[in-house]
N, C-alpha and C positions, 0 to 999 in steps of 0.2 A: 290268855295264851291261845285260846280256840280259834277266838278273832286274828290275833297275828298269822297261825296257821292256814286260815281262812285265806286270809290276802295275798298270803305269800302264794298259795296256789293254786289264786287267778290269776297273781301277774308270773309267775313262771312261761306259761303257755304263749301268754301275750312277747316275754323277752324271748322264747324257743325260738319262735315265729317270726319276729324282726332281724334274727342276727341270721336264719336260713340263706336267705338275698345276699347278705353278706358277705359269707363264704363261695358264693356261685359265682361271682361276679370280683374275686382277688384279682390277684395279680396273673397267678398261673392261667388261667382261663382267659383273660386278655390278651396275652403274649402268641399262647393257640389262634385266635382270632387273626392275630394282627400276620401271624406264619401260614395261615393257611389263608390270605388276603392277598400276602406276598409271592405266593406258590399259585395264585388263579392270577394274577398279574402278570408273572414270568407265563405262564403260559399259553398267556392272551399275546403276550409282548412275541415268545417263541412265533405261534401260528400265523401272527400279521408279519414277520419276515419270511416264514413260509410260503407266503399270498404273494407279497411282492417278487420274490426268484421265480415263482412259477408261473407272474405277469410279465417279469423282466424275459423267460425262457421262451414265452408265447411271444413275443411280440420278434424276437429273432426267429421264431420259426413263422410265422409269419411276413416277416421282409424275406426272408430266405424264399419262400411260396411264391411271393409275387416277383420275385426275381425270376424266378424259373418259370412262372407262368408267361412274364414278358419275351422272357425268352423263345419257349414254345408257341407264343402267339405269333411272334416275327416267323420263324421257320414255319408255320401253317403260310401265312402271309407270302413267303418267296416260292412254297409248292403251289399255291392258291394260283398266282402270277403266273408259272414256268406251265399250269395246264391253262389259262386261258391264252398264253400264248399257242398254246399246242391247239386247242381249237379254234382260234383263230386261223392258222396254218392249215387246218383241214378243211374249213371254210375256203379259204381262197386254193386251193387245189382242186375243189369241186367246182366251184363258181370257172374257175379256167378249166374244168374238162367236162362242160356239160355231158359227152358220150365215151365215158373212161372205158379203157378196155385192160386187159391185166396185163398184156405190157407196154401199157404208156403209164408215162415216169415223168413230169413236167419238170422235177428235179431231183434228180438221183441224191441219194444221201453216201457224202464218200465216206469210206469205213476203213478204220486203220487195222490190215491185216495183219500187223505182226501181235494182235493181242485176240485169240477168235471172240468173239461176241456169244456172252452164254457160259463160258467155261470157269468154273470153281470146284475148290479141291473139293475128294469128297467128305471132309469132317465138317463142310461148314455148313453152319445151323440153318432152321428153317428161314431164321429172321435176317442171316445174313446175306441168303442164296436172295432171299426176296429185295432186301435193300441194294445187292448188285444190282439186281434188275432194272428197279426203275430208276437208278440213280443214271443208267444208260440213256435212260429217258429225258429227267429233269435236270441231269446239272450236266453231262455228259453231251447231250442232244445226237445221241449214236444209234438212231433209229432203226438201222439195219441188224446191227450188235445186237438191239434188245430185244426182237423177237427171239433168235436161237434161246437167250438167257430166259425169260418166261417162261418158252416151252419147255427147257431142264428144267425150271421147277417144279410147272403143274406135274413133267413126268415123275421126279424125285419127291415131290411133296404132294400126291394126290388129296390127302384130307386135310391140308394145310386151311384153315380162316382166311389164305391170300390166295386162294386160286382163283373166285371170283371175280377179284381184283385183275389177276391174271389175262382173266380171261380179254376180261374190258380192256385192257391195255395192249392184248392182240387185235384187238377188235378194232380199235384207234389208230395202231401202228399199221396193221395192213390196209385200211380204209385210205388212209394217207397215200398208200401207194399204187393204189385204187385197185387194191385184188377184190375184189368188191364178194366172191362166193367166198372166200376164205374166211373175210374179217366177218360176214355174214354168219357162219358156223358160231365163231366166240361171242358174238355177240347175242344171239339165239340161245347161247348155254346157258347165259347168265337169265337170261328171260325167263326160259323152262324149267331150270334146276336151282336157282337161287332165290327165290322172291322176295326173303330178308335182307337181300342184300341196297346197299344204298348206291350203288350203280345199275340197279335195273331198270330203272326211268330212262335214264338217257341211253341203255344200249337198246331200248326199245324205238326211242328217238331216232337212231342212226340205222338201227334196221325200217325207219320209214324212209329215211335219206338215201339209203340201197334200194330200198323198193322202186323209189320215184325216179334214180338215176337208170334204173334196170326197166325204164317205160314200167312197172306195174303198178299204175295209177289206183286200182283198186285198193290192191294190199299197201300201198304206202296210206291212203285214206282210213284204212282199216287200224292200222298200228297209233296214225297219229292220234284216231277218235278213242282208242285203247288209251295212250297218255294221257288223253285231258280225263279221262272217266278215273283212270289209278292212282294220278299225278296232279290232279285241278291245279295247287297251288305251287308248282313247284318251278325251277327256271323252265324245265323240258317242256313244260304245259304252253309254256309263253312261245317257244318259237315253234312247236306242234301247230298251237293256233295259227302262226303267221306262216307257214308252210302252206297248211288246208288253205287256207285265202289266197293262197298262189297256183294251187292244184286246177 
C-alpha cells in the first residue's frame, strides 16, 4: 500500500504538468489569436488605403501646381518680352537722339484723353493701383498715361514694396522721352534709398547712359565702373563693359 501511495505521487505531478499545455493552448485561446490577427490585418489593410488617397490627393495637388506654375511661367515670359521690347525702344531713341534735349520727342506717344492717365477710385488697393500702372505700360503701351498713374501711387502708397519699382518705371518712361533730369531724379532714388531692391543695377546703368548723353564722360565712367564692381555678373555688367569700350 506504501508503494502504491509512493507511485501514485510521483506520477500525480508528472500528469499536473502535462495537462498545464493543454489547457493554455484550447480552443478559447486560439480563436483570441486568430481575432486579434484579424483586427492587426484590418488595420494594416485600413492604413494601406489611407496611403493610397493621400497619394492619389498628392498627385492632383501636384498636376494642379504644375498647371499653375505653367501658367505663371508663360505670363513671366509675355512681361519678360513686353520689357525688352521696351528697352529695345529706349535704345533706338537714344541711338537716334545722340543730343536729346527735353523737348525733343522723335515720337510722341498719342494718349487717348477721354480716359486721364493715373486716375483710380479711391478704395482701390495697393496691388490694384500698382497693376493699373504698369499694365499702362506692358499690355496698354500708354506711356504718357502711365507716368501720371505711378506718380498717384508712390503719392498714395508711400511705403508700398512697389515704389521702387515705381520709381524705375519713371525713370524708363521719362528717359524714353529724353527728359533726361527728370528720369535722372527716379532713377538716383532707387540707387540711394533702395539697395535691396533688384532694379538698382540697371537704374544705375541708365544713370551712366544720362551721364554720357549729358557729355559727363567722367560720372558716366564713374557709374559704369560702380556696376561692374556691384553687379560683376549680371546683364547690366555686360553692356557697362561695352559702353566703357565706347567711352
Amino acid at each position: 500500500m506504501q508503494k502504491a501511495l509512493l507511485v501514485l505521487a510521483l506520477l500525480i505531478p508528472g500528469v499536473l504538468h502535462a495537462q498545464a499545455p493543454v489547457s493554455k493552448l484550447g480552443s478559447g485561446s486560439l480563436e483570441e489569436r486568430l481575432n486579434q490577427l484579424e483586427r492587426v490585418m484590418d488595420a494594416r489593410n485600413a492604413a494601406q488605403m489611407a496611403l493610397l488617397d493621400q497619394m492619389a490627393q498628392l498627385q492632383d495637388e501636384v498636376a494642379d501646381l504644375r498647371g499653375k506654375t505653367e501658367e505663371h511661367a508663360y505670363q513671366i515670359e509675355q512681361i519678360l518680352q513686353r520689357q525688352r521690347e521696351i528697352y529695345q525702344e529706349i535704345d533706338r531713341r537714344l541711338a537716334a537722339q545722340p543730343q536729346p534735349t527735353s523737348a525733343t520727342n522723335s515720337q510722341p506717344v498719342e494718349v487717348d484723353t477721354s480716359t486721364p492717365g493715373g486716375s483710380y477710385s479711391a478704395d482701390v488697393s495697393e496691388n490694384e493701383a500698382y497693376d493699373q500702372a504698369i499694365q499702362l505700360v506692358l499690355r496698354d503701351q500708354r506711356y504718357d498715361a502711365a507716368v501720371p498713374a505711378f506718380e498717384s501711387f508712390i503719392e498714395k502708397f508711400p511705403n508700398s514694396t512697389y515704389v521702387p519699382n515705381a520709381h524705375y518705371w519713371l525713370g524708363q518712361l521719362l528717359l524714353t522721352e529724353s527728359k533726361l533730369d527728370q528720369a535722372k531724379v527716379h532713377f538716383g532714388k532707387v540707387v540711394s534709398d533702395y539697395k535691396d531692391s533688384n532694379k538698382r543695377g540697371d537704374c544705375m546703368l541708365k544713370l551712366g547712359i544720362i551721364a554720357q548723353q549729358q557729355k559727363d564722360t567722367a560720372k558716366a565712367r564713374e557709374l559704369y565702373n560702380q556696376v561692374l564692381s556691384e553687379y560683376p555678373d549680371s546683364t547690366e555688367a555686360g553692356l557697362a563693359r561695352k559702353r566703357l569700350g565706347n567711352l
